[in-house]
N, C-alpha and C positions, 0 to 999 in steps of 0.2 A: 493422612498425607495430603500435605497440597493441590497436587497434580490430579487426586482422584475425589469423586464425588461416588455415596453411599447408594445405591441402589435395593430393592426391594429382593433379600434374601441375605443380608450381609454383605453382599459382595459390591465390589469397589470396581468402578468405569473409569476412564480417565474424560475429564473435561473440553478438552482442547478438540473432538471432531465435529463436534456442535458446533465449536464458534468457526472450523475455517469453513463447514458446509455455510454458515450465515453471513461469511464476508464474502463468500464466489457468488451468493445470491445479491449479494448486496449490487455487488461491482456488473453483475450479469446486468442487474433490471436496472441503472442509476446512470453508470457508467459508459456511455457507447465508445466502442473501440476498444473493453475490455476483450482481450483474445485468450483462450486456454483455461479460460472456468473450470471444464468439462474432461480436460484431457487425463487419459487414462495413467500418462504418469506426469506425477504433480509437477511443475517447476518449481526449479528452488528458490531460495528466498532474494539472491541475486537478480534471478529473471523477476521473479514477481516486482522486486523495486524498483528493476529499469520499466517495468511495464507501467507500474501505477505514477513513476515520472514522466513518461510518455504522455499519460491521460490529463496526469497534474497539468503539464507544459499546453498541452490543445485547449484544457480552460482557460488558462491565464490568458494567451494567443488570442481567443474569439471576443473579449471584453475592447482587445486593443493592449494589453500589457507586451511591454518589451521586454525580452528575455536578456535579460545583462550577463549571466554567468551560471553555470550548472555544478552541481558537486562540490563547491566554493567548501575547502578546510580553513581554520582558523590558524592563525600561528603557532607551532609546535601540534600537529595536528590534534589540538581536543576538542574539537565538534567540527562539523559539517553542517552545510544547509545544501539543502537539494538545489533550488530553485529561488536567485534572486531575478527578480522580475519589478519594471520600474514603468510608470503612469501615471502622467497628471501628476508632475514631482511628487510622489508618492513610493519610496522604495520599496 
């Protein structure tokens, strides 16, 4: 199966708690203003996206990027872009 990796006995783990323990470390040591690494019940994947647009938007910000528009859908909504952001005509 997919989802799971073979361990020593036969028996099969699932993949996926390794990589979110590797991304809350990532965000923990890289990221300042990462909030809720730690917390005892997870956020879901809503908060975590407003969260990592939060952090996205304060990098753009600190270079001098102007933030033109957030959450921006395309016509007949098939895609999104989180953050357009414009500088040194540069969109």
């Amino acid at each position: 199966m997919a989802s799971e990796k073979r361990v020593s006995g036969g028996q099969s783990e699932p993949w996926w708690p390794a990589l979110v323990t590797s991304v809350r470390r990532f965000f923990r040591e890289r990221m300042p203003g990462w909030e809720g690494a730690d917390e005892a019940d997870p956020p879901s994947t809503r908060e975590i996206g407003q969260r990592g647009e939060k952090v996205a938007r304060r990098y753009l910000e600190k270079p001098g990027y102007q933030i033109v528009e957030t959450n921006w859908w395309s016509a007949g909504k098939r895609g999104e872009i989180d953050i357009v952001a414009w500088r040194d005509n540069t969109l």
